[in-house]
Wavefront OBJ file of the C-alpha trace (Angstrom):
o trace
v 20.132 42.309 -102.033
v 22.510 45.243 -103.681
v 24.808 47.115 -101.716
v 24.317 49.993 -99.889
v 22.945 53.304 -98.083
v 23.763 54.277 -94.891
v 21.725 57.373 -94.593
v 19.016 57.862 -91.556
v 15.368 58.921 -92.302
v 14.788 62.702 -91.565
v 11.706 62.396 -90.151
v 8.605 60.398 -89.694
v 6.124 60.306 -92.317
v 2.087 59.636 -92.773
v 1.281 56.891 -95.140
v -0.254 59.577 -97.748
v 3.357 61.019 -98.402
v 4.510 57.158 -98.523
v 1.924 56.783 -100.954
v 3.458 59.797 -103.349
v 6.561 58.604 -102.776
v 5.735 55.154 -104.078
v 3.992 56.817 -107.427
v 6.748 59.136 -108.269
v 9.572 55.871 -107.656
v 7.112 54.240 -110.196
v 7.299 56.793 -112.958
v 10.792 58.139 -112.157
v 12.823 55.307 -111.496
v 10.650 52.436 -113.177
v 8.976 53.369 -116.029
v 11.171 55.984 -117.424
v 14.095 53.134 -117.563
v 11.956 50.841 -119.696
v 10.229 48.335 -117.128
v 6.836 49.123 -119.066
v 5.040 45.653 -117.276
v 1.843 47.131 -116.205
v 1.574 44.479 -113.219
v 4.867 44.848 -112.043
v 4.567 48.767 -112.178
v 1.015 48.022 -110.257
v 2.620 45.424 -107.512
v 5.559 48.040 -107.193
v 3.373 51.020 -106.364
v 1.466 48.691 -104.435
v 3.643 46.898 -101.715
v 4.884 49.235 -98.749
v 8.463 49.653 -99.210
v 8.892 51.471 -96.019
v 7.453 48.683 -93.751
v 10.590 46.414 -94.888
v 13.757 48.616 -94.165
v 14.575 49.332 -90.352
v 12.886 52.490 -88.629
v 15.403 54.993 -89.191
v 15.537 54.189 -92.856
v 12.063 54.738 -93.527
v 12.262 57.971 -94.962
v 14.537 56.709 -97.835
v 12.639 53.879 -98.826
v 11.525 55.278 -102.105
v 14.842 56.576 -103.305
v 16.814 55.264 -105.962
v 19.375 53.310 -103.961
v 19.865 50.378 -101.670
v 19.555 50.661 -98.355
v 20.915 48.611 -95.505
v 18.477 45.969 -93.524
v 21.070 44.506 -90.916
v 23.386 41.635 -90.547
v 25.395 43.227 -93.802
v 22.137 42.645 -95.866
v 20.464 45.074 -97.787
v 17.077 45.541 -99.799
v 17.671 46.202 -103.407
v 17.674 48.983 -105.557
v 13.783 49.774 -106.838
v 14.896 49.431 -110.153
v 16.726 46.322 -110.301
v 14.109 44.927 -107.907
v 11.087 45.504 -110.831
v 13.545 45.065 -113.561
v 14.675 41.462 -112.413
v 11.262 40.863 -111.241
v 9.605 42.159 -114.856
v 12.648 39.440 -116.929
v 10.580 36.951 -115.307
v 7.114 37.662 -117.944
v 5.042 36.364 -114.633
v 1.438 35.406 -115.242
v 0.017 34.545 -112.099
v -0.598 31.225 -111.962
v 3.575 30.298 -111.833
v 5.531 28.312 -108.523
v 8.281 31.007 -107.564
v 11.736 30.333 -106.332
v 13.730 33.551 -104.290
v 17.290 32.842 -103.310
v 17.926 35.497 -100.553
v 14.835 36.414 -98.704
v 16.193 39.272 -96.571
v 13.585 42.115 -95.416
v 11.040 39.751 -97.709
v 10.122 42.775 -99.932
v 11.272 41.375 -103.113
v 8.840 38.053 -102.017
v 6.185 40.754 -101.370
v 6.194 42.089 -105.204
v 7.005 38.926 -106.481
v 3.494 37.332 -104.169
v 1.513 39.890 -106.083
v 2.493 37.777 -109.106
v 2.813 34.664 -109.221
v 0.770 31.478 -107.406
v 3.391 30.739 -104.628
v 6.628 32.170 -103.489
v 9.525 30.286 -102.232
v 11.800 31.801 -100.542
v 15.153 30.955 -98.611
v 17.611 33.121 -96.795
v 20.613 31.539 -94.762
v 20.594 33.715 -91.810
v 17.846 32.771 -89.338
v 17.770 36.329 -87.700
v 16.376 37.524 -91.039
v 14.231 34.798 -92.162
v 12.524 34.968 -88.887
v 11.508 38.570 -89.055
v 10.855 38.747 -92.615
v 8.330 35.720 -92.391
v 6.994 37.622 -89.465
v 6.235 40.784 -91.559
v 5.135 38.819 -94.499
v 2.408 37.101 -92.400
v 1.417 40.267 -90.974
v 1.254 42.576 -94.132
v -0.806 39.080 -95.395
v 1.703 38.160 -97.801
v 0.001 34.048 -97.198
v 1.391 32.595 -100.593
v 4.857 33.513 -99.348
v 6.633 30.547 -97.870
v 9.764 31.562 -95.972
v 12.723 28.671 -95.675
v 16.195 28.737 -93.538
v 19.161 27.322 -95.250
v 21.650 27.614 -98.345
v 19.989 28.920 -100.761
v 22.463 28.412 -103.057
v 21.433 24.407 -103.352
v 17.731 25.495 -103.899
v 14.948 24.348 -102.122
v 14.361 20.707 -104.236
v 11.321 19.855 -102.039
v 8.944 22.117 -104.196
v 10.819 21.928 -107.411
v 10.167 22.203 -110.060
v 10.076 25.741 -110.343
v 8.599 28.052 -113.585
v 10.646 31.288 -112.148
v 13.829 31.554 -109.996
v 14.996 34.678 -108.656
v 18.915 35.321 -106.998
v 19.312 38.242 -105.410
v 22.777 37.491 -104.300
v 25.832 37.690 -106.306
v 27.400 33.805 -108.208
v 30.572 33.511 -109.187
v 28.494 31.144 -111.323
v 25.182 29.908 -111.545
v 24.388 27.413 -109.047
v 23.996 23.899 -111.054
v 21.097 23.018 -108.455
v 18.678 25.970 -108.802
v 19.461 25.100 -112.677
v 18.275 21.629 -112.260
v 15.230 22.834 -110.249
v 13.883 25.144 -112.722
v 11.243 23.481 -115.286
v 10.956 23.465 -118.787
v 10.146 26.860 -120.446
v 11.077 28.533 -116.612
v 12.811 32.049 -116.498
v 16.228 32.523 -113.325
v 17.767 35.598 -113.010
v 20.939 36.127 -111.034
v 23.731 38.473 -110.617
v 26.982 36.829 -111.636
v 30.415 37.631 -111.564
v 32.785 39.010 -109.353
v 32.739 39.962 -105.548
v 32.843 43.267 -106.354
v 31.060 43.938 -109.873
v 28.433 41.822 -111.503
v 25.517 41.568 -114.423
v 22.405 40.194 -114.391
v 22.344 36.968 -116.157
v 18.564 35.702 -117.588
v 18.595 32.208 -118.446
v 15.530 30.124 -120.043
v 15.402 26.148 -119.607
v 14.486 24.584 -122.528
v 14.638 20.661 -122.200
v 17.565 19.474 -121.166
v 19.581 22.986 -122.192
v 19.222 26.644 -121.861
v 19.895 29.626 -123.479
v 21.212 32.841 -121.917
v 20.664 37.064 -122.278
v 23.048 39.132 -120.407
v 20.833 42.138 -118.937
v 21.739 45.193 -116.654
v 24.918 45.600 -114.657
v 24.363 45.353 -110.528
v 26.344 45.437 -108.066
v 24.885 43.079 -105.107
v 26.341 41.297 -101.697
v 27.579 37.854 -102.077
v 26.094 34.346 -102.239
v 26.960 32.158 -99.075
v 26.456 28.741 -99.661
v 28.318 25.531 -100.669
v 27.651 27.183 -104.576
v 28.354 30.755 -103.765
v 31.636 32.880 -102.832
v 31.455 32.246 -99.268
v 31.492 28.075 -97.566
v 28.326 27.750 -95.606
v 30.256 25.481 -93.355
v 32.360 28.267 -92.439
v 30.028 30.637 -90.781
l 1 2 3 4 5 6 7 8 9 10 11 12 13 14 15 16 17 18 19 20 21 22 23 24 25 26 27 28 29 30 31 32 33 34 35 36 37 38 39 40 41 42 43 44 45 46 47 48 49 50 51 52 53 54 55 56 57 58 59 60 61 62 63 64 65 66 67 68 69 70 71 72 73 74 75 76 77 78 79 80 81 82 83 84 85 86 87 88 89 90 91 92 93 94 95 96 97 98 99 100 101 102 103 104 105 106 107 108 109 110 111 112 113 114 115 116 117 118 119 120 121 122 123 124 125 126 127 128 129 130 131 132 133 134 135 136 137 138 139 140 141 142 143 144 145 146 147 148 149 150 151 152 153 154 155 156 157 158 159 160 161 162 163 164 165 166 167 168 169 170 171 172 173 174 175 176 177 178 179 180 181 182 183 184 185 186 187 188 189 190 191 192 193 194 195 196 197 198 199 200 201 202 203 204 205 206 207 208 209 210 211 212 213 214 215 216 217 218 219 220 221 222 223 224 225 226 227 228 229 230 231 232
């Protein structure tokens, strides 16, 4: 979840502008940065973007920014959102891991996917209401979780894909030990204030990294991230 818009929507809209907003944020903001995945392009010009920020936001849920959801959270960036999403080579038939649920829309792109979504967000305000949306947009491979995400969820584990979209000072050693052999996790890690995504590939007992865009996205809380999850 990357940081930050605080803009209000001009006006309502009908769901044919939403829909040419949706095409143009695939071909301007997507494809013309190199995210050239055909079925992450499809899944991002499919999903409704503006049924998972708050009502006065709606009108800015195509742009090319973050955009605040409540409780500090945001929803990510389009691009970073397809670009993490497209480092993960998904084929359909993979178990998915997301570390910061949110407004659920990266779950959303990521359902379109992959065979199951897993998905775990710490504060119980917003993985109430994004399950909520998720079941009613029919997003039923989507399973949402309350808890530190930054330990993982090892009851379904092993998982083929793992996506963070909170900032590490690190990567988590759990969601490491939870991904399976051959499995993709991408993560934002480094400082508080300025990280880079960080694609790592399990291979036996090791893995080997690539060091992708830069991103600048709200912290990890958890007993693994910047914040104790004792102390909230």
């Amino acid at each position: 979840m990357a940081e930050l818009n605080t803009k209000s929507s001009p006006k309502p809209a009908t769901e044919d502008y939403f829909s040419e907003l949706r095409k143009s944020m695939v071909e301007r903001q997507i494809r013309r940065r190199g995210v050239t995945d055909e079925r992450v392009l499809h899944a991002m010009a499919t999903v409704l973007r503006h049924e998972f920020v708050p009502q006065q936001s709606k009108g800015l849920a195509y742009s090319d920014e973050p955009l605040l959801i409540g409780g500090g959270q945001t929803i990510s960036q389009p691009f970073i959102v397809a670009a993490m999403t497209a480092a993960l080579h998904l084929s359909g038939f993979e178990r998915v891991l997301e570390i910061g649920t949110g407004s659920g829309y990266q779950a959303a792109i990521l359902s379109m996917l992959a065979l199951d979504v897993y998905t775990v967000e710490y504060r119980s305000e917003l993985a109430h209401s994004a399950e909520e949306r998720l079941r009613r947009l029919e997003y039923h491979n989507v399973h949402v979780h309350c808890g530190d995400g930054s330990l993982g969820l090892k009851d379904f584990a092993p998982y083929d894909a793992i996506v963070v979209t909170a900032a590490a000072p690190s990567l988590p050693q759990p969601l490491l030990e939870q991904l399976n052999d051959g499995g993709r996790l991408i993560a934002p890690i480094g400082s508080e204030e300025h990280q880079q995504l960080l694609l790592v590939t399990r291979q036996g007992s090791g893995y080997s990294t690539e060091h992708r865009e830069p991103c600048r996205f709200v912290p990890l809380v958890g007993r693994h991230g910047w914040r104790d999850w004792e102390l909230l």
